[in-house]
N, C-alpha and C positions, 0 to 999 in steps of 0.2 A: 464433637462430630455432630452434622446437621442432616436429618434427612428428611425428605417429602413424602407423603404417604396419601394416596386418595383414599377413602373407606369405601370401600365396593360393597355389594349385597352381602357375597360368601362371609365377609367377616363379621357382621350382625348376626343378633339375634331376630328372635318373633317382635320383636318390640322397634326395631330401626335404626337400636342403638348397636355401636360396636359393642364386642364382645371383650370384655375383663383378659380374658387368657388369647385370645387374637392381639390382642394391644398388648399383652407382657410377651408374646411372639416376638411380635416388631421389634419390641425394644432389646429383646437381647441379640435380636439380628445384627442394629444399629452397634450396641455393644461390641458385636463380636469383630464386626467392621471395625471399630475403632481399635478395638486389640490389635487387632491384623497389622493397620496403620500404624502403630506405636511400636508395632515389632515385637508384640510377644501374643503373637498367632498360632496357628496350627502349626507352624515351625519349632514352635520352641517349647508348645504344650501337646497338642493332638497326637501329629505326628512320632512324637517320644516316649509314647505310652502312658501319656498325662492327661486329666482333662477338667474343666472349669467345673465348678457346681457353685450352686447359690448355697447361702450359710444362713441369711435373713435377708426379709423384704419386707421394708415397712414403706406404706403412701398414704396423699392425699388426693382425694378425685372430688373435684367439683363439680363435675359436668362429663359426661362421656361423649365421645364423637359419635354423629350421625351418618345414614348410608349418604354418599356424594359429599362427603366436607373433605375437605385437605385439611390436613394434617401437618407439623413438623414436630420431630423426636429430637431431641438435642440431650447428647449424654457426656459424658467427662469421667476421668479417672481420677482417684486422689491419691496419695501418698500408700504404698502400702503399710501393714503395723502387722509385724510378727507372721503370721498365716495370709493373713485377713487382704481383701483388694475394694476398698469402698470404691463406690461407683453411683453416679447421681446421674437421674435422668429427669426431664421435663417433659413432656405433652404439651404443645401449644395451637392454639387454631384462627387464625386472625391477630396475632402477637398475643392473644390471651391465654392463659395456664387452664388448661386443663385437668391437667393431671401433675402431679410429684409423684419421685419414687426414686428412695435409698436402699440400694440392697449392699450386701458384705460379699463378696465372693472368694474363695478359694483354689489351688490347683492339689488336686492329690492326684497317686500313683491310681492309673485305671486298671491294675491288678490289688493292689493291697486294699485299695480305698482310702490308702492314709494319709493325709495333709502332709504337704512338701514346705520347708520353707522355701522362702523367695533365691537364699542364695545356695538352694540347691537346685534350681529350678532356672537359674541366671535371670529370671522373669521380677525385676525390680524398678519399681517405679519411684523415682526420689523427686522427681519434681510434678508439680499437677497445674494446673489453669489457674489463673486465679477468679473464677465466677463465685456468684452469690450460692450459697449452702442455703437454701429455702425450710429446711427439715434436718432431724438429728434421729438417728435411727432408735428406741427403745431398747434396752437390754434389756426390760423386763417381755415376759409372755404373759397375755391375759386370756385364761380360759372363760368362754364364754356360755354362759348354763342354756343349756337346750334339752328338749324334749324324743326330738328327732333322732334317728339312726340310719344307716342303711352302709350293707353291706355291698360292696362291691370288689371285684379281682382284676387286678391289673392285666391287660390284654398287651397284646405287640402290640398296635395303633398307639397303646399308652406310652412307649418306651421310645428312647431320642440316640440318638447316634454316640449317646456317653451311655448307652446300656441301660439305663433305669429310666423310672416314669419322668418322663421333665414337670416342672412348678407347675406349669401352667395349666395339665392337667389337672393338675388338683384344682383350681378355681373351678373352672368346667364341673367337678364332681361337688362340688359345694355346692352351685348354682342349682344343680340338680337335686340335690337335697332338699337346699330351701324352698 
């Protein structure tokens, strides 16, 4: 799935660039779009007491969009494996890459919190696109030694319509950090 995005003021920062957590917004928007499209929507996850969460997100960003540039998010689904619903997205601006970004996504029960397989869920993807894989997502986590701390408490503003803080908040509080 393909979509157009202009960068407006609101989605920068102080700097002119878009912002890190405004652009992983977008993209799960276009995601979810394409769920929807694919038929395994609010239909068959929200609506049912079910709901998506991110498991991992790993990228590449070479450049961040500016206020005034268009934009296109183009994302795809792969094959699912056991839990897990890879999902590949691209950033581009002028046919150039911007951005990569592989995440792993999941459906669990929005009471238990617990991962659902696929064929409890009828939510099974067995065929996917065949476009280029740019990136392969890490298994490993690299903690990264810093100095800094700060404490902060999750607000309502923090929290998404699946109940807890969405990802994207956490950049934002990163950013803030650093």
């Amino acid at each position: 799935m393909k979509r157009d995005f202009r960068v407006i003021d609101w989605y920068t920062d102080v700097t002119g660039y878009m912002r890190l957590s405004t652009l992983l917004r977008a993209m799960q928007d276009v995601a979810g779009q394409d769920s929807e499209n694919l038929g395994f929507g609010k239909d068959k996850v929200f609506n049912v007491g079910r709901r998506w969460v991110i498991s991992r997100i790993a990228g590449k960003i070479k450049h961040m969009p500016k206020c005034d540039e268009m934009i296109q998010i183009v994302t795809w689904a792969e094959k699912n494996k056991l839990f897990f619903y890879p999902r590949f997205t691209a950033v581009t601006k002028n046919g150039e890459t911007c951005l990569e970004c592989d995440t792993i996504w999941a459906i669990i029960d929005a009471e238990t919190r617990k991962p659902l397989l696929p064929k409890d869920t009828g939510v099974i993807i067995d065929e996917a696109p065949e476009l280029e894989k740019t990136m392969k997502i890490e298994s490993k986590v690299i903690v990264l030694p810093t100095t800094k701390s700060l404490e902060r408490k999750v607000l309502f503003t923090d929290l998404d319509v699946n109940n807890h803080m969405n990802n994207t908040v956490y950049v934002d509080w990163a950013y803030d950090l650093l």
